[in-house]
N, C-alpha and C positions, 0 to 999 in steps of 0.2 A: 562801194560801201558808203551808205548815207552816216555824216557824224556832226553832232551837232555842241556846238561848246558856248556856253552861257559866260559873261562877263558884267561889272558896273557894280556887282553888287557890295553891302557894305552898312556902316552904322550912320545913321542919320539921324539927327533931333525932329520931333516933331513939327510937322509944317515944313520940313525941305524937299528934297527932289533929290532923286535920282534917276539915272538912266541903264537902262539893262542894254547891252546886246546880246545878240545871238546868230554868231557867223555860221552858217551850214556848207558844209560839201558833201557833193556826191548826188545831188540834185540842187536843179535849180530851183529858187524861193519864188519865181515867178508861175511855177507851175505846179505847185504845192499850196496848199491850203495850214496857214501857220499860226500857232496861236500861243499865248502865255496862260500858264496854269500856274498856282501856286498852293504849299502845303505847308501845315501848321508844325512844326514838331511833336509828337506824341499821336496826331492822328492819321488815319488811314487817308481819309478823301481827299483828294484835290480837287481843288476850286478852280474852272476856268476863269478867268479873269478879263481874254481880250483874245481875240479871234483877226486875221484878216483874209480874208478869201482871196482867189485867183482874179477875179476880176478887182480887186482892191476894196471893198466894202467892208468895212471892218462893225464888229460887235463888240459890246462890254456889260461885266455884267455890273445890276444895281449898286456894288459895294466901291465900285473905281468908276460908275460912269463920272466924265466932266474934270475928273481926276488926273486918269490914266490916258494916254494915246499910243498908241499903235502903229507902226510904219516899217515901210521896208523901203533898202535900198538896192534894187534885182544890181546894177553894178557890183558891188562888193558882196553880193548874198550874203546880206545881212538883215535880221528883224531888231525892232529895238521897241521899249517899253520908256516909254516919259515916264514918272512918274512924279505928281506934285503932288504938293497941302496930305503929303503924310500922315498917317495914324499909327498907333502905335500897334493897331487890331491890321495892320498892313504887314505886320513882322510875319515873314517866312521863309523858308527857301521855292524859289521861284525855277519852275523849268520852262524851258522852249520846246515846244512838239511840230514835227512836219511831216506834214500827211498829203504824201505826191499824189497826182492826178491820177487816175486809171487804177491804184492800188486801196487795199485795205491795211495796209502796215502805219504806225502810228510809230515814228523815230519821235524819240526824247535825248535831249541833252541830259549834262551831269547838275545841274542844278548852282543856284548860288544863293549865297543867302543876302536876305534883307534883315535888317535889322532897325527900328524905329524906335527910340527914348523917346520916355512923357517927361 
């Protein structure tokens, strides 16, 4: 049973930083393709945010590049999300997705929230 559990999250003043993890079991992170999505409250879509593939090449999208970074640690199967220079437009809850090699199943965590004062 893949289960994946979000942490880091929390309230921050504009301009600081925090750090998400995301410890997963049930697979391992080195062989899943893992990424951070995050959602506004009140609406439907989420936004990927940061991607890091199997071979380690990570993607971000235009609203966190240079921001945001991405990293995993395959020891402790864990992913983590930097996050700096905060916005307030960065408020949401944020989930961890892993999507194992060879499948089409798409495991999410329970989510955490971010929360950013102007």
């Amino acid at each position: 049973q893949v289960q994946l559990v979000e942490s880091g999250g929390g309230l921050v003043q504009e301009g600081g930083s925090l750090t998400l993890s995301c410890t997963v079991s049930g697979v391992s992170i080195s062989d899943a393709a893992m990424a951070w999505y995050r959602q506004v409250p009140g609406q439907q879509r989420r936004e990927e945010v940061a991607s890091i593939l199997r071979g380690g090449s990570t993607l971000y999208s235009d609203s966190v590049e240079g921001r945001f970074t991405i990293a995993r640690d395959n020891a402790k199967n864990t992913v983590y999300l930097s996050m700096n220079s905060l916005k307030p437009e960065d408020t949401a809850v944020y989930y961890c997705l892993a999507r194992p090699r060879g499948t089409a199943t798409d495991y999410w965590g329970q989510g955490t929230q971010v929360t950013v004062s102007s």
